[in-house]
C-alpha positions as CSV (number, residue, x, y, z in Angstrom):
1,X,-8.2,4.9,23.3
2,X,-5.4,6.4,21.6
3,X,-4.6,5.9,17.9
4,X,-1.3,4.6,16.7
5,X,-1.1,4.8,12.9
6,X,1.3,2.0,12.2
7,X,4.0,2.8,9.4
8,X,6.8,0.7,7.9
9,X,9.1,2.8,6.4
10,X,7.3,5.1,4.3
11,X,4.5,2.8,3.9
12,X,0.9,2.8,6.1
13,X,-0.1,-0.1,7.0
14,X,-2.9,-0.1,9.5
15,X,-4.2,1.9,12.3
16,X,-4.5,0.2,15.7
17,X,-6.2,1.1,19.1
18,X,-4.3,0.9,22.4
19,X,-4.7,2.8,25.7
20,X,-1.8,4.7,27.0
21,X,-1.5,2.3,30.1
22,X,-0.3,-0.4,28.1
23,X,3.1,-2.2,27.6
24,X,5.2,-1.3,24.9
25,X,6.2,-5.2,24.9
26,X,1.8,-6.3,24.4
27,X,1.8,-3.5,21.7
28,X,4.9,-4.8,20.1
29,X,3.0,-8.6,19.6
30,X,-0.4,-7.1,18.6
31,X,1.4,-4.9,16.2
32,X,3.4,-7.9,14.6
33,X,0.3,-10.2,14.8
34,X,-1.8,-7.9,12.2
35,X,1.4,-7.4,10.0
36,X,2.0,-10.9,9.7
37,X,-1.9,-11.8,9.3
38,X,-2.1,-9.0,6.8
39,X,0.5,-10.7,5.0
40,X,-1.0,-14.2,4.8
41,X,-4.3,-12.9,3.7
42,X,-2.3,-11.2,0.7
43,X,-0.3,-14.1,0.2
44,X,-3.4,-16.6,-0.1
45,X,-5.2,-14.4,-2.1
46,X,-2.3,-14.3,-4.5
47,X,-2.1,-18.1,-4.5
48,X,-6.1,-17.9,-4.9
49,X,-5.6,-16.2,-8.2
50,X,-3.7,-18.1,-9.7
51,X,-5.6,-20.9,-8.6
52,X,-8.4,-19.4,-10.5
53,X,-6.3,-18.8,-13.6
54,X,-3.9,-22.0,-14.0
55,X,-5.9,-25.0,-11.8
56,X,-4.3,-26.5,-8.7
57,X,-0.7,-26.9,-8.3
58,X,1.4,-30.0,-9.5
59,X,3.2,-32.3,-7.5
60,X,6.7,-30.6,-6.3
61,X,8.4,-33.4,-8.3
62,X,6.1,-32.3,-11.4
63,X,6.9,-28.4,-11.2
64,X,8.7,-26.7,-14.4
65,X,9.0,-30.4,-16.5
66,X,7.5,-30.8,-19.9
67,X,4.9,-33.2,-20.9
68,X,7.4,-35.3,-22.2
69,X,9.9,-35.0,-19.3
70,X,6.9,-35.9,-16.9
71,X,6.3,-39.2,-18.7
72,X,10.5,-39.9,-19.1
73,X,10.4,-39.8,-15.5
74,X,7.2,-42.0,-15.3
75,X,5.5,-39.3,-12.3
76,X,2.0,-38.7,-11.8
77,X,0.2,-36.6,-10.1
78,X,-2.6,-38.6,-8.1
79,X,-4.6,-35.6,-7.7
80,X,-5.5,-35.0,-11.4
81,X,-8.4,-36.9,-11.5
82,X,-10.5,-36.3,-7.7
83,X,-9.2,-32.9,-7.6
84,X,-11.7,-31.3,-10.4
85,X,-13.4,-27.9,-10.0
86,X,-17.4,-27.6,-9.9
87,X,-18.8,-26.8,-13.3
88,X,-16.1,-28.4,-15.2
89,X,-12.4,-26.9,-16.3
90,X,-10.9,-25.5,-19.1
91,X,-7.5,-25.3,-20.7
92,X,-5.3,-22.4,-19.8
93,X,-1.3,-23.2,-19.4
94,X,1.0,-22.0,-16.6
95,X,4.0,-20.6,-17.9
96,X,5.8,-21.2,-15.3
97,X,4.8,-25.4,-14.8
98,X,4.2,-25.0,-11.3
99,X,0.4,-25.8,-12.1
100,X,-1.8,-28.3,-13.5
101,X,-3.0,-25.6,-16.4
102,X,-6.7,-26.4,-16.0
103,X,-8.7,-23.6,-14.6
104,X,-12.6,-23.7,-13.5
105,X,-15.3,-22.6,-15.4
106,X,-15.9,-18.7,-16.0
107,X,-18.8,-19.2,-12.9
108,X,-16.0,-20.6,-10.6
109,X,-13.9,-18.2,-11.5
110,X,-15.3,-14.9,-10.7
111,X,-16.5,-16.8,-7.2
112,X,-12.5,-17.0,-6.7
113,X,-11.9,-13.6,-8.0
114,X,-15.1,-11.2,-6.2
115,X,-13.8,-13.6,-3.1
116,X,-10.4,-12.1,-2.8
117,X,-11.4,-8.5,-3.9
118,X,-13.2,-8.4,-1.0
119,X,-11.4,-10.0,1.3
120,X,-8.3,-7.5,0.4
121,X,-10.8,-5.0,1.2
122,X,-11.1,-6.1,4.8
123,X,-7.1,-5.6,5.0
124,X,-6.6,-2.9,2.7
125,X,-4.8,0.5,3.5
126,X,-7.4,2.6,2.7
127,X,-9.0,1.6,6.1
128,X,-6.3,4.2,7.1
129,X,-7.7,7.5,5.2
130,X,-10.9,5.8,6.4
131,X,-9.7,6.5,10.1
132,X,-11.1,2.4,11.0
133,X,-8.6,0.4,13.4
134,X,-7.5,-3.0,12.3
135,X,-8.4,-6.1,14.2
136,X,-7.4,-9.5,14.2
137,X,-11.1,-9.7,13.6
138,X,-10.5,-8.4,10.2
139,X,-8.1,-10.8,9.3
140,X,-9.8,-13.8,10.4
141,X,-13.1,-13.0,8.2
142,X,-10.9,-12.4,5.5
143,X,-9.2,-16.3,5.7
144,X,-12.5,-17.5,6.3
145,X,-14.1,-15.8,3.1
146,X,-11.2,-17.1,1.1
147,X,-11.3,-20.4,2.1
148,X,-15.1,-20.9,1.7
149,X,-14.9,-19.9,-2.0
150,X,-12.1,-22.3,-2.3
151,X,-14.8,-25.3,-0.7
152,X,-17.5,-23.9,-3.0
153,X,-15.1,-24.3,-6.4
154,X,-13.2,-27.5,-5.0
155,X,-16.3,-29.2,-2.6
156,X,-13.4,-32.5,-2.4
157,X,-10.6,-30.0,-1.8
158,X,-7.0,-28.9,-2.9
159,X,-4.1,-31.3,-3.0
160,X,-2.1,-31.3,0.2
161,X,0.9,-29.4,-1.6
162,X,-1.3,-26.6,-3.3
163,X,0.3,-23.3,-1.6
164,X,-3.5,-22.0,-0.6
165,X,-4.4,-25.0,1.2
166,X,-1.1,-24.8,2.7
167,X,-1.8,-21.5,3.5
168,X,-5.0,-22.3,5.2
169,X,-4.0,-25.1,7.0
170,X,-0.7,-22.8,8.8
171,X,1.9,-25.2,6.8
172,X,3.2,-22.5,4.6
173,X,7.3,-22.6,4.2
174,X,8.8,-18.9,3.6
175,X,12.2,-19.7,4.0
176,X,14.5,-17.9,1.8
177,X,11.6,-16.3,0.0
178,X,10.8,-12.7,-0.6
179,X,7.2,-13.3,1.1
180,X,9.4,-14.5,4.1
181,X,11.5,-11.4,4.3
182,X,8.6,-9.6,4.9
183,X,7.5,-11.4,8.0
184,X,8.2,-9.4,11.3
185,X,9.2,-11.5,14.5
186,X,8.6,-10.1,17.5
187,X,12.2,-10.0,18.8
188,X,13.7,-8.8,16.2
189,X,11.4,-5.9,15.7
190,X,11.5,-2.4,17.4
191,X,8.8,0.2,17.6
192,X,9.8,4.1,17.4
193,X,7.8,7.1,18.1
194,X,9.4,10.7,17.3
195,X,12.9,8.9,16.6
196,X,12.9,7.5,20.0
197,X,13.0,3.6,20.5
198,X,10.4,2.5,22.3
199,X,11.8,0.0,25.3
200,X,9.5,-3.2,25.6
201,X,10.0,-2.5,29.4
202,X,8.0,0.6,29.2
203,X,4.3,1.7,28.8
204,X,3.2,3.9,26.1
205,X,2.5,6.6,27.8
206,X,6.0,7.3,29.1
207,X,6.6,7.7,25.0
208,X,2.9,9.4,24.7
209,X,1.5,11.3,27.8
210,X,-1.6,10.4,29.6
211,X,-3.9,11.8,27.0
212,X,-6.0,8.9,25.8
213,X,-7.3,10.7,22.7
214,X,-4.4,11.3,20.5
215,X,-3.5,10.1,17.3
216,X,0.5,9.3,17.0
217,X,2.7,7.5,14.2
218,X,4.3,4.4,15.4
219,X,7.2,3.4,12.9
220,X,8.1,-0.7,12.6
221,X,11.9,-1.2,12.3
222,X,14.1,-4.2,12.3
223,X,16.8,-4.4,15.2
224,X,19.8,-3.4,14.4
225,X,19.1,-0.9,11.4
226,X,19.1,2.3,13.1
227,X,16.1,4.8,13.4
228,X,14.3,5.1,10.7
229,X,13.2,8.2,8.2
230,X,11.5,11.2,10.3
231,X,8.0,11.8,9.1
232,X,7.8,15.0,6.2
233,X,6.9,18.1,7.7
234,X,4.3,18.0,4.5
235,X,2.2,15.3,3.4
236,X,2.1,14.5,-0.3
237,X,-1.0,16.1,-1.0
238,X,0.5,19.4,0.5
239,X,3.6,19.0,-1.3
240,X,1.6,19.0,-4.1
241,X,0.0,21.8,-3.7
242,X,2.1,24.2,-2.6
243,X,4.4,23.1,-5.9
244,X,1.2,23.9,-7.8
245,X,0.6,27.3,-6.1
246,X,4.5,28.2,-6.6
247,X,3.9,27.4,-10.3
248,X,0.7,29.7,-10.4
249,X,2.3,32.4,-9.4
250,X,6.1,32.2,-11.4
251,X,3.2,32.1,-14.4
252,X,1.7,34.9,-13.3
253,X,4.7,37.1,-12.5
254,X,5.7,36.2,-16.3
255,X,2.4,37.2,-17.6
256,X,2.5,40.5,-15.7
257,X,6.7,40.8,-16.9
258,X,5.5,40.5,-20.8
259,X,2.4,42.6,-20.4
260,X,4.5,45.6,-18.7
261,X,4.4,48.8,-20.9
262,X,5.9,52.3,-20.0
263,X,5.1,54.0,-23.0
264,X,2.5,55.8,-20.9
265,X,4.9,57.8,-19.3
266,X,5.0,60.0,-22.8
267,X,1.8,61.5,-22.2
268,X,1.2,65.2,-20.9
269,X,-0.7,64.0,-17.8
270,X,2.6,61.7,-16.9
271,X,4.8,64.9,-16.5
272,X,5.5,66.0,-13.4
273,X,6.8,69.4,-14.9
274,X,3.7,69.8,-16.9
275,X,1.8,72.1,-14.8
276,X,5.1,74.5,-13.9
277,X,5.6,74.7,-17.5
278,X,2.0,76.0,-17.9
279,X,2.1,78.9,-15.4
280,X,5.6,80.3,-17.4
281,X,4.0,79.9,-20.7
282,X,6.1,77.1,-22.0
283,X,3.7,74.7,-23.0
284,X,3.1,73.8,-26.8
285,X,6.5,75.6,-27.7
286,X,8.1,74.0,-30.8
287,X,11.3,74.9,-32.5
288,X,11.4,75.5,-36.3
289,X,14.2,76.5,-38.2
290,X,13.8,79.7,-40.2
């Protein structure tokens, strides 16, 4: 299996397995598949902490009012009183209105909270400096997890417009939001290799050789925004080193610099004329008016 280390920009994102044999088009769809899923594991553990610190979301029609502007309008939200978090809840106020401002218990909480640490950690980018392959595998444990804490804490579940149910339940709307820019669709979406474009009507190992055990950086571009960056020709950790060695030896051709001292060079055994002298008899001469 070869290895393509999957890079957006600058950023890693995952590594993923693939054989040289296959279609630059099947890559292309597995490689936007675990991007996207990455990103709705991320998205619904975002919405899962808030969740955890401000309660389940208001009704759309309730979102950013004021007490008092809530009961002007005469709303209500019909799921303040079934949707209620195991243990009991406690006050704690969204700033921004969009929830209810009651939060579980402490208990509940850190369920919410040691749920999404660890379901990040199934989709995290150190898997990469790990050298493990994501899978949709990955992903899929990772919604699961997240939505069994969310049965534990709310057993009669989340109202229909909280954004991690509709997370869960595929009914998510991105439009015009930053989370939706991020989202990669599969035909507007290029994959490069060594600033070549890589033709969905080609196999990889036109791009890569027949060599099934190579490691290779595959680089995710939009369509239509040109090639991206070439790789460094030094890592970070190398720059970073090499900056350090420079450094450690400028400071020690300045030590060297101050510590420099000729007077040496005044001494008898520094004259190169010392020993001719010696043979004519002109040594310890000195000149004395009379």
């Amino acid at each position: 299996m070869v290895v393509l280390h999957v890079k957006r920009g600058d950023d890693s994102l995952f590594l993923l397995e693939a054989r040289v044999g296959d279609g630059v088009a099947e890559v292309l769809q597995r490689v936007v598949l675990l991007h996207n899923a990455r990103l709705k594991v991320l998205r619904v553990c975002t919405a899962l902490e808030q969740l955890a610190e401000h309660g389940p979301a208001q009704p759309p029609a309730m979102q950013g009012l004021t007490e008092e502007q809530v009961t002007e309008l005469g709303l209500l939200d019909e799921w303040a009183e079934k949707c209620v978090a195991s243990g009991g809840e406690e006050e704690n106020q969204d700033p921004t209105g969009r929830r209810r401002g009651r939060r579980p218990n402490e208990k509940m909480r850190k369920v919410l909270t040691d749920t999404v640490r660890e379901a990040k950690g199934l989709i995290s980018k150190e898997l990469v400096k790990a050298g493990t392959s994501l899978t949709p595998q990955h992903a899929g444990d990772a919604l699961a997890m997240l939505g069994g804490a969310v049965g534990v804490v709310y057993p009669m579940g989340l109202p229909p417009h909280d954004p991690v149910r509709e997370e869960l339940e595929n009914r998510e709307d991105l439009t015009e939001t930053q989370d939706g820019k991020m989202v990669l669709d599969p035909a507007t979406t290029q994959l490069w290799f060594a600033s070549k474009e890589l033709q969905c009507d080609k196999k990889l190992s036109d791009y890569l050789g027949t060599n099934e055990k190579t490691k290779v950086i595959i680089k995710v571009q939009r369509r239509g925004h040109g090639a991206p960056g070439r790789e460094p020709h030094l890592s970070v950790e190398q720059q970073k080193a090499l900056m350090a060695a420079e450094f450690r030896r400028r400071e020690e051709l300045k030590r060297l610099e101050e510590d420099s001292d000729d007077t040496f060079l005044d001494s008898g055994w520094a004259d190169s004329q010392h020993l001719h002298r010696s043979f004519q008899g002109l040594c310890n001469i000195s000149w004395k008016p009379h």
